[in-house]
N, C-alpha and C positions, 0 to 999 in steps of 0.2 A: 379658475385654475390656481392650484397655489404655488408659491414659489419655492417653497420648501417641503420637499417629502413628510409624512407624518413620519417620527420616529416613535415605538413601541412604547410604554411605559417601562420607566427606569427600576422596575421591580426587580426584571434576573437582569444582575450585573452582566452575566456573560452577552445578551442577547442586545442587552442596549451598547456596552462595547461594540460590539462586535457590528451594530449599525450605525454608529457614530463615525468609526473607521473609514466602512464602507463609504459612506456619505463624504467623508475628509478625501476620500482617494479619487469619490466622482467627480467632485469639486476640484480636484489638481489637475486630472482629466483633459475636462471643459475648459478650464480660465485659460484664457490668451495667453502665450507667451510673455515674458514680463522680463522680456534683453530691453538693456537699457539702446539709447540713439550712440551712434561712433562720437566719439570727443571729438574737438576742433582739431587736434594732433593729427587724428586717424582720417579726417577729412581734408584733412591737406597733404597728407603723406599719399594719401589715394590719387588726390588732383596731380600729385606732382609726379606721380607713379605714371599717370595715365598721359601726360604732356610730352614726359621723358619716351615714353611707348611711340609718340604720335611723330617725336621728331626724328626716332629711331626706323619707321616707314617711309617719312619725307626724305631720310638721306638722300645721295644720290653716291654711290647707287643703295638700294633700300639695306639695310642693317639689320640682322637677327639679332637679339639679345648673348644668345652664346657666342656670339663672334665682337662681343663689341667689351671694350676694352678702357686702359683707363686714359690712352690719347683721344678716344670719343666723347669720353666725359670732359674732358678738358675743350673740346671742341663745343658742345653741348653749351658750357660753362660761358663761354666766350658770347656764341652766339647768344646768351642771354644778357649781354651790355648793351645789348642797342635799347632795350626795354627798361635800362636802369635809371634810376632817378637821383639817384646820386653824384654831387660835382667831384670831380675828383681833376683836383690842381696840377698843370705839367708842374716840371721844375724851371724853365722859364717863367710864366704866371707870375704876376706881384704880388698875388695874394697866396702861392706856394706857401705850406707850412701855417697860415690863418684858418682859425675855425671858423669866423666869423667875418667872411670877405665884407667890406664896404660898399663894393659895385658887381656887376654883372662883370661875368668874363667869359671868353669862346671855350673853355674848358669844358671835355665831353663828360658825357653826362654815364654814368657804370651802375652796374649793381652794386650792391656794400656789402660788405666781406662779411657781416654777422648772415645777410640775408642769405648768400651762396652756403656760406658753414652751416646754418641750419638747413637747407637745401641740401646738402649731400649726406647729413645725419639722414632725411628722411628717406631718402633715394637708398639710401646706405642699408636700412632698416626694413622697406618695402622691398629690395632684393630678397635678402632673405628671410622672406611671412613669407614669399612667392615660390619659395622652395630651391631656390639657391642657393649650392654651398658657399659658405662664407670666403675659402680659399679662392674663388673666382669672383669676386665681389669686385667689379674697377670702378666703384664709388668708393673703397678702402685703401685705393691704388696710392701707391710711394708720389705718382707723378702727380696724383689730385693732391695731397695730404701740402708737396710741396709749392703747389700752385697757389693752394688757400693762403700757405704763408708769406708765399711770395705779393697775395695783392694784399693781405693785413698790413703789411711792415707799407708795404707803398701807399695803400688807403690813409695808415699814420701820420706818417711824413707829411703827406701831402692838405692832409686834412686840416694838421694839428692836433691827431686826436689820439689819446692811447688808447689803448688795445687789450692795455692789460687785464689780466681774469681777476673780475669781481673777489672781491672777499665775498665771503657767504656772512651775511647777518643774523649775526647771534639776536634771539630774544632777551627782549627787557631782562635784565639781569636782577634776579631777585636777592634781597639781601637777606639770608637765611638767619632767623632769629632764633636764636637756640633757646629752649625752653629751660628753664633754671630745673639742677638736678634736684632731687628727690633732698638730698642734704642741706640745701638750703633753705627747704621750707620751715617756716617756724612751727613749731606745734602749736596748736591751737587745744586751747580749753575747750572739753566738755561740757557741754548743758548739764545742768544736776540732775541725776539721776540717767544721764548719757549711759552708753556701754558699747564697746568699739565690737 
C-alpha cells in the first residue's frame, strides 16, 4: 500500500492543481492537532485556581465563589503562612532587620511577599479566563492590594531586605558606528580604460 496517493501527470495545470490542493487539504484534515503543552504560567495558574476552589469547599461553612469576597482572600492568604518557608524576624529578635542571621531563632516561619504577590496576579488572572467580571474580582480587592503591602514593608524591615522594583535591564548597549558620509570618500582612480 503506498503512502502517498498517485498524483495525475502535471500535463493540465488545471487538473494537477487542483489535486495537489485536494491532497494539501486531506493532509490538514488527518494530521493531529498541533496545540502546543500549557506554559509553566498556565500550569500553576490552574493548580492554584484548583487549591483556591478546594479551600473555598473546606470553608466552614462551605463558600461559593460568587459570594466570596476579598476578606476571604485575605483569610485564604493567611491561612497560607503555616506552609511558608520563609523566617520572617519579630521586632524583638536580635537579628530583626539582618539579612543574614548568624544563629537560629524561634521566629515563625510565613510565605514571602513576592510568593503571595505572584499568587494573587494568578488567582487574579484565573478569575477572569473563568468568566468573571473583572468588577467582582476580590483578588483585585482594595483590602488584598493593601495587605500585600502591608506584609512587603514588614517582610523589609524585618528581613533587611528591599523590596524595591527592579530596574528593567537594558541590553548590551551597542555603540552605533556611523558609517563615514558619502563626502568623505576619496575618489579613487580608474583602471585605464575604466568607465563609470
Amino acid at each position: 500500500m503506498d503512502l502517498y496517493p498517485e498524483v495525475e501527470s502535471c500535463n493540465n495545470s488545471d487538473n494537477s492543481h487542483h489535486a495537489i490542493s485536494s491532497l494539501v487539504t486531506a493532509a490538514a484534515a488527518s494530521s493531529p492537532s498541533t496545540t502546543s503543552a500549557p506554559s509553566r504560567y498556565e500550569n500553576q495558574k490552574r493548580r492554584d485556581w484548583n487549591t483556591f476552589g478546594q479551600y473555598l469547599k473546606n470553608h466552614r461553612p462551605p463558600l461559593s465563589l460568587s459570594r466570596c469576597s476579598g476578606a476571604h482572600v485575605l483569610e485564604f492568604l493567611r491561612y497560607l503562612d503555616q506552609f511558608g518557608k520563609t523566617k520572617v524576624h519579630t521586632p524583638i529578635c536580635p537579628f530583626y532587620g539582618h539579612p543574614d542571621p548568624p544563629a537560629p531563632c524561634p521566629c515563625p516561619l510565613r510565605q514571602a511577599w513576592g510568593s503571595l504577590d505572584a499568587l494573587i496576579g494568578r488567582l487574579r488572572a484565573a478569575y477572569e479566563e473563568n468568566g468573571w467580571p473583572p468588577e467582582t474580582n476580590p483578588f483585585g480587592a482594595r483590602a488584598v492590594r493593601l495587605y500585600l503591602r502591608e506584609v512587603r514593608d514588614l517582610q523589609s524591615k524585618a528581613r533587611g531586605i528591599s523590596y524595591e522594583k527592579k530596574k528593567r535591564k537594558r541590553g548590551p548597549t551597542h555603540e552605533h558606528h556611523q558609517l563615514p558620509s558619502f563626502s568623505t570618500f576619496q575618489a579613487l582612480p580608474l583602471p585605464p580604460g575604466g568607465h563609470i
